[in-house]
C-alpha positions in Angstrom: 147.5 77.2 129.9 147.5 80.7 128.3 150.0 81.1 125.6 150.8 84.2 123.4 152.7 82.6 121.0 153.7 78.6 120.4 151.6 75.8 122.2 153.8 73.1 123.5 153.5 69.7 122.7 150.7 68.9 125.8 148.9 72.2 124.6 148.8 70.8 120.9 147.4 67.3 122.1 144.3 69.1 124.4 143.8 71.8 121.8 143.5 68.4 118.9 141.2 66.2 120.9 138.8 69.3 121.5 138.6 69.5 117.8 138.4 65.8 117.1 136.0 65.5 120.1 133.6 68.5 118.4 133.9 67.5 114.9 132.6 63.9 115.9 129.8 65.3 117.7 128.7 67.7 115.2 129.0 65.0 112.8 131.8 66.8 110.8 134.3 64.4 108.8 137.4 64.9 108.8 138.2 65.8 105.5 135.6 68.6 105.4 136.6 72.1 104.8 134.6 72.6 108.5 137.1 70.6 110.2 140.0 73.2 109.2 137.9 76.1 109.7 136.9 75.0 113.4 140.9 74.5 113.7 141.7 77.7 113.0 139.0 79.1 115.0 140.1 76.9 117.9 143.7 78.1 117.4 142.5 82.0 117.1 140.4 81.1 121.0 143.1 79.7 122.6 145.9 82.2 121.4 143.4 85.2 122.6 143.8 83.3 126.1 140.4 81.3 126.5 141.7 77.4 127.8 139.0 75.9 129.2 137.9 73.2 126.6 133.9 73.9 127.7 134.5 77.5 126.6 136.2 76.8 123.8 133.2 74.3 122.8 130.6 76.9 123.0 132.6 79.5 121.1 132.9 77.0 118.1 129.4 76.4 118.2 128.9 79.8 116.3 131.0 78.9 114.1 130.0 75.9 113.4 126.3 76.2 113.2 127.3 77.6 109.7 128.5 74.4 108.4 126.2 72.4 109.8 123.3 71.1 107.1 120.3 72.6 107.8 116.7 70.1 109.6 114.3 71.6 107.4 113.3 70.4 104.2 
């Protein structure tokens, strides 16, 4: 599933229900400027060649933890 320059149509589905499976999970709505950060994140992961979806999900969560609100008071 490695791509260099375009992602097909199958490509674009997977690489939209990672992001709409992580955002949900990290509680991240979807008109939050997280979501379209994570997007193109996802989109900068998947055109450097990394396709598996678990890898993708950990490399986001780096990202992500920024946006996330913090547990402490």
């Amino acid at each position: 599933m490695i791509i260099r320059g375009t992602a097909d149509e199958i490509q674009l589905a997977t690489l939209t229900r990672i992001l709409d499976d992580y955002c949900e999970q990290a509680g991240i709505e979807g008109s939050h400027p997280a979501r379209e950060h994570l997007a193109r994140r996802l989109i900068a992961l998947f055109s450097g060649g990394i396709d598996s979806p678990d890898h993708i999900k950990m490399a986001l969560d780096g990202v992500a933890s920024d946006w996330r609100p913090s547990t402490q008071p």
